[in-house]
N, C-alpha and C positions, 0 to 999 in steps of 0.2 A: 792252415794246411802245412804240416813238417816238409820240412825244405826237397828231404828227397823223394817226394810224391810229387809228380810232374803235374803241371795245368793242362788241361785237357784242351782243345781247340778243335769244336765240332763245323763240318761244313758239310753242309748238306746240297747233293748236284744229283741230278737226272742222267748224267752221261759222263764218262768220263772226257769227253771234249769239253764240258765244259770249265776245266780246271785248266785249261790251256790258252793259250792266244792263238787264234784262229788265225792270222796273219802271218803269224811265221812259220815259215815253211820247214824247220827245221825236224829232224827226228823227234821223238816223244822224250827222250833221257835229255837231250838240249834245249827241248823247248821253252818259251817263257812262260811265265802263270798268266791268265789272264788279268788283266790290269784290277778287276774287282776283286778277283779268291785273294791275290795277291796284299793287296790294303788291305782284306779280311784277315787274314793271317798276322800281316804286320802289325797292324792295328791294337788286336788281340793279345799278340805276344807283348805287346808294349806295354800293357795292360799288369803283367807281371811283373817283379823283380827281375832284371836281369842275371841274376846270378841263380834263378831257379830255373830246373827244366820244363820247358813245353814237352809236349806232344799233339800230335794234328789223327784226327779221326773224320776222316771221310767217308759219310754217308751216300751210296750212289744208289739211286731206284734201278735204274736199267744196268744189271750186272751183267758185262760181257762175258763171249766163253771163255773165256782165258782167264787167270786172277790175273784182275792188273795192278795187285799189290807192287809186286817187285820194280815196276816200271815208274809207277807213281812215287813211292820212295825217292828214287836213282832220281827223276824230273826234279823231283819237292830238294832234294840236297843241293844237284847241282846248280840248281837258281837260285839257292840262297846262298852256294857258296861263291858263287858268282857274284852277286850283290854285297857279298861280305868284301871281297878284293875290289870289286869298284868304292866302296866304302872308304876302303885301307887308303886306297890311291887319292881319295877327293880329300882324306884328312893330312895326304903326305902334303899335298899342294895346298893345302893350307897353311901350312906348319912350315914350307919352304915360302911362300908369302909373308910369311910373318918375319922370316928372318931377311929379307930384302928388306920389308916394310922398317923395320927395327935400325938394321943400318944405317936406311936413307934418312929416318927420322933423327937417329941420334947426331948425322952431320949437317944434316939442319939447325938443328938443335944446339949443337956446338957452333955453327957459322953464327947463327942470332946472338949467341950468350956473346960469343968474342964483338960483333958490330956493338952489342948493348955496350960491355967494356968500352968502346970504340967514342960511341956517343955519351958516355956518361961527365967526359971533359967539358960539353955546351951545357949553360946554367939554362939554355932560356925555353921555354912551355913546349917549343918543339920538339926539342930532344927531349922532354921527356915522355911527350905522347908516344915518341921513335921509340925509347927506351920498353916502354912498358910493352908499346905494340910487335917490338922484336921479341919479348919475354914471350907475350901470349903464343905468339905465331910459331914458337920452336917450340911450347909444349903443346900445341894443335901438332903438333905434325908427329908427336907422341902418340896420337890417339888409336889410330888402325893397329901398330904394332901390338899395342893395349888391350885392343881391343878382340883380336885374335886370341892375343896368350891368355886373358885373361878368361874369356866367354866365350868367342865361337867355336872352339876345337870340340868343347863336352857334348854337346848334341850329337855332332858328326860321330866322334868314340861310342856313343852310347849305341846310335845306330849300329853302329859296326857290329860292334857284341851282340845286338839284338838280333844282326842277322847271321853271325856266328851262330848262335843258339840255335835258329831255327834252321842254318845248314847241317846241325848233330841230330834236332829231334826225329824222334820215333813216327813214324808216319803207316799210322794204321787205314787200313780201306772194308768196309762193314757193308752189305748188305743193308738196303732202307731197310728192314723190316727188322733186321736185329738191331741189341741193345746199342 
């Protein structure tokens, strides 16, 4: 498929309530997706490239009198662009963890190195268990800052984007019986 021909994302519902969370009481442009269309979408979208566009086609049986295209759109953006900013914020606090984590680890890391120094004067089996077991313990305390900058930020980013994308896509609403 050429990159600018968007992936299609069909979802087929009886009502337009059921794209929604019955739960929250909010207006229909505010509301949240239901927890299942919601994973169907996401899911789906994940499914693709990130950096290609979706688009979502909603198949509904019972078409109300009004087109609720306009409304569905405006819902489908604002919860993913919602999700996209909760996203942003769970990767800032990651990424601000990691530099706490980083800190704390490198003056651990520097306290152990200087005791090793410290003990490296006793010749006898002790210090050198003390020696090694300072070494290990200041580069364990390496590990989480590591392991932040290293792996956990990409999934979270990747989310993000993914639900960037699907707060831009195109969001059609069809009739069950057309194509």
């Amino acid at each position: 498929m050429p990159a600018d021909t968007p992936h299609r994302i069909e979802l087929n519902l009886r009502t337009v309530s059921q794209l929604f969370n019955s739960m929250d009481p909010s207006p229909f442009h505010d509301k949240d997706l239901d927890r299942d269309a919601d994973e169907f979408i996401v899911s789906w979208a994940a499914e693709y490239p990130v950096d290609e566009p979706v688009t979502l086609r909603i198949h509904l049986e019972q078409w109300p009198q009004d087109d609720p295209t306009p409304m569905i759109q405006a819902a489908v953006r604002n919860y993913f662009s919602y999700r996209a900013k909760l996203t942003a914020l769970e990767l800032h606090r990651l990424l601000r963890q990691g530099r706490a984590s980083l800190i704390t680890g490198l003056l651990f890391l520097f306290a152990c190195l200087t005791a090793v120094r410290v003990a490296s004067a006793g010749k006898s089996a002790w210090t050198a268990y003390l020696r090694e077991g300072l070494t290990i313990a200041g580069w364990v305390a390496m590990w989480r800052p590591m392991q932040i900058y290293l792996y956990d930020w990409w999934p979270i980013r990747r989310r993000r984007q993914n639900f960037t994308r699907l707060a831009s896509m195109d969001v059609e609403v069809v009739p069950k019986a057309a194509g």
